[in-house]
C-alpha positions in Angstrom: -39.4 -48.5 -11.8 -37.6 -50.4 -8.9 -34.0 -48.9 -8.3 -31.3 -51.6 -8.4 -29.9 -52.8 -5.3 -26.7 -54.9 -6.3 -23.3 -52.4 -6.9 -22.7 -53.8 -9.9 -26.8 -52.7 -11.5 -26.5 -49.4 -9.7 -23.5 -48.2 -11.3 -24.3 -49.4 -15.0 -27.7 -47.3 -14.0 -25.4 -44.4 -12.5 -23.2 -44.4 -15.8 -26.1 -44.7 -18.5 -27.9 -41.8 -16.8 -25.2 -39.5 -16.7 -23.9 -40.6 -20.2 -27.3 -39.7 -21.4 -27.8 -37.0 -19.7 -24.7 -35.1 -20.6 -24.7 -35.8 -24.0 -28.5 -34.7 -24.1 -27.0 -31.7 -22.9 -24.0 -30.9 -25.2 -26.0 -31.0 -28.0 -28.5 -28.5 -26.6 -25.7 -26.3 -26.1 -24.6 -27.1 -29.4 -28.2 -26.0 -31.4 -28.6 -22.8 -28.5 -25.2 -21.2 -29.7 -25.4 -22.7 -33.4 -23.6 -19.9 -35.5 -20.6 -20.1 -33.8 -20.9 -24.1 -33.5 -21.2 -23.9 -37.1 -18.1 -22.1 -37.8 -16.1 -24.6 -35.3 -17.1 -27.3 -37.4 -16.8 -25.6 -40.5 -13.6 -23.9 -40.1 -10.3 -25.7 -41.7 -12.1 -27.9 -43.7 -10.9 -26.6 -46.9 -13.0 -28.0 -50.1 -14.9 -29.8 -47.3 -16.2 -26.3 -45.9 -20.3 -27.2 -47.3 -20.1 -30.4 -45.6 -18.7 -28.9 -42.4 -21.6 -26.4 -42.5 -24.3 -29.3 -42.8 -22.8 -31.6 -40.0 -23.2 -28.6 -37.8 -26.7 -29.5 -38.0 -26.7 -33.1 -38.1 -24.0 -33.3 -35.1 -26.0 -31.7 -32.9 -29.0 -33.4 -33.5 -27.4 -37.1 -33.6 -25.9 -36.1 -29.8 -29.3 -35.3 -28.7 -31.3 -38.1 -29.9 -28.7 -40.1 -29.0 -27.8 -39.0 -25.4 -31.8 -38.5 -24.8 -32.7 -42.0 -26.0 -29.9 -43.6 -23.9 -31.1 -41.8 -20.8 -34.4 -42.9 -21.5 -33.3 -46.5 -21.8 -35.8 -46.3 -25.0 -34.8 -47.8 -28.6 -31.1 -48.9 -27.7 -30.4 -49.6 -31.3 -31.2 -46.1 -32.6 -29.6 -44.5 -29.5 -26.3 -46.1 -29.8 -26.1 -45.4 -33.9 -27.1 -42.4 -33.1 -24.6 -41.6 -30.1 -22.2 -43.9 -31.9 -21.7 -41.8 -35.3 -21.6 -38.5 -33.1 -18.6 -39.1 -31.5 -17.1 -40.6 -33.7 -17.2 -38.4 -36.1 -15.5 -35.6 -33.9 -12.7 -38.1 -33.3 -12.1 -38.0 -37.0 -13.2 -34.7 -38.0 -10.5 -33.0 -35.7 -7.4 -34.6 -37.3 -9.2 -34.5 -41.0 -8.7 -30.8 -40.6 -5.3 -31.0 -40.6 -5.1 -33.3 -43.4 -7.2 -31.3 -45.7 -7.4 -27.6 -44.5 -3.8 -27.2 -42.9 -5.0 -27.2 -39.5 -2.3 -27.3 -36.6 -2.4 -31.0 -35.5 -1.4 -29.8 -32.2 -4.6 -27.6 -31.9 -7.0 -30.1 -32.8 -5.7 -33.2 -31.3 -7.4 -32.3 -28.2 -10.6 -32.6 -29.4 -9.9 -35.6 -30.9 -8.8 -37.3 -27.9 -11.6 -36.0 -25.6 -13.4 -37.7 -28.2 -12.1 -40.7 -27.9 -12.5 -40.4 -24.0 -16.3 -40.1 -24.7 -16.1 -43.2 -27.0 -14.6 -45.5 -24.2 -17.3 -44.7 -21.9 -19.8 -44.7 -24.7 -18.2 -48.4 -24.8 -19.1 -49.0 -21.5 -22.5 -47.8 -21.6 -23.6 -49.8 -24.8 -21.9 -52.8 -23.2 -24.4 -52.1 -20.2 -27.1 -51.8 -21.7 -27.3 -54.7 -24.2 -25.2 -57.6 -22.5 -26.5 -57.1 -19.1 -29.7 -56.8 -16.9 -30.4 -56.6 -14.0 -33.5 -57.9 -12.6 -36.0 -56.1 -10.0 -35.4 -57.7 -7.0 -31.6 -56.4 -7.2 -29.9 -59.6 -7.4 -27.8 -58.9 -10.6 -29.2 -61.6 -12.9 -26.9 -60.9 -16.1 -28.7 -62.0 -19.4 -26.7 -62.2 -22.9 -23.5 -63.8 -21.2 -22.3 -60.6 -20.6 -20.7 -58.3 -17.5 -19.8 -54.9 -16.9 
């Protein structure tokens, strides 16, 4: 692999990688301390409670194929579906609990909103990666008609 040399490659490089990287690593966190993971996904969900349990094995699992796929630069359509429906889901999930288990909006909106942090950079990444290269000798060649 040659390392970019134009600003503009090395920080959609910079930003992929640590994208990847750190949603790699959330989910791992996520299947190492599973029981309790499970009952923070689970809890307030009211009739939804068996669904809650079963996304507490999917989430994990979407975030690290996702975020390990990404920082691989490897199948950019399964990584961002993949990375995509993760957050997304934890960006609705949050408030959902207080619409159908009585959960404190107050108490959940914060997850919600980091969320939708992640998704903006998650924005930024997928736009990267699919409507921009960069070629080897560093010059910044864009492909797609796209910039970052």
């Amino acid at each position: 692999m040659n390392c970019p040399k134009s600003p503009k490659c090395i920080s959609k490089l910079v930003l992929r990688v640590a994208f990847g990287g750190a949603l790699l690593l959330v989910g791992i966190a996520h299947l190492q301390g599973l029981d309790g993971f499970k009952g923070m996904v689970a809890g307030d969900l009211g009739p939804l409670t068996p669904l809650g349990n079963l996304w507490a094995y999917v989430l994990p699992i979407l975030q690290v194929v996702g975020g390990g796929l990404i920082l691989a630069n490897k199948r950019p359509d399964v990584a961002v579906w993949c990375a995509g429906i993760a957050l997304a889901s934890i960006a609705v999930g949050m408030p959902l609990k207080a619409v159908v288990g009585g959960a404190d909006l107050g108490g959940v909106m914060q997850a919600a909103n980091n969320a939708l942090l992640w998704l903006i950079v998650y924005a930024l990444v997928v736009k990267g990666m699919c409507c921009g290269t960069c070629d080897s000798s560093g010059g910044g060649g864009q492909q797609g008609g796209g910039q970052m």
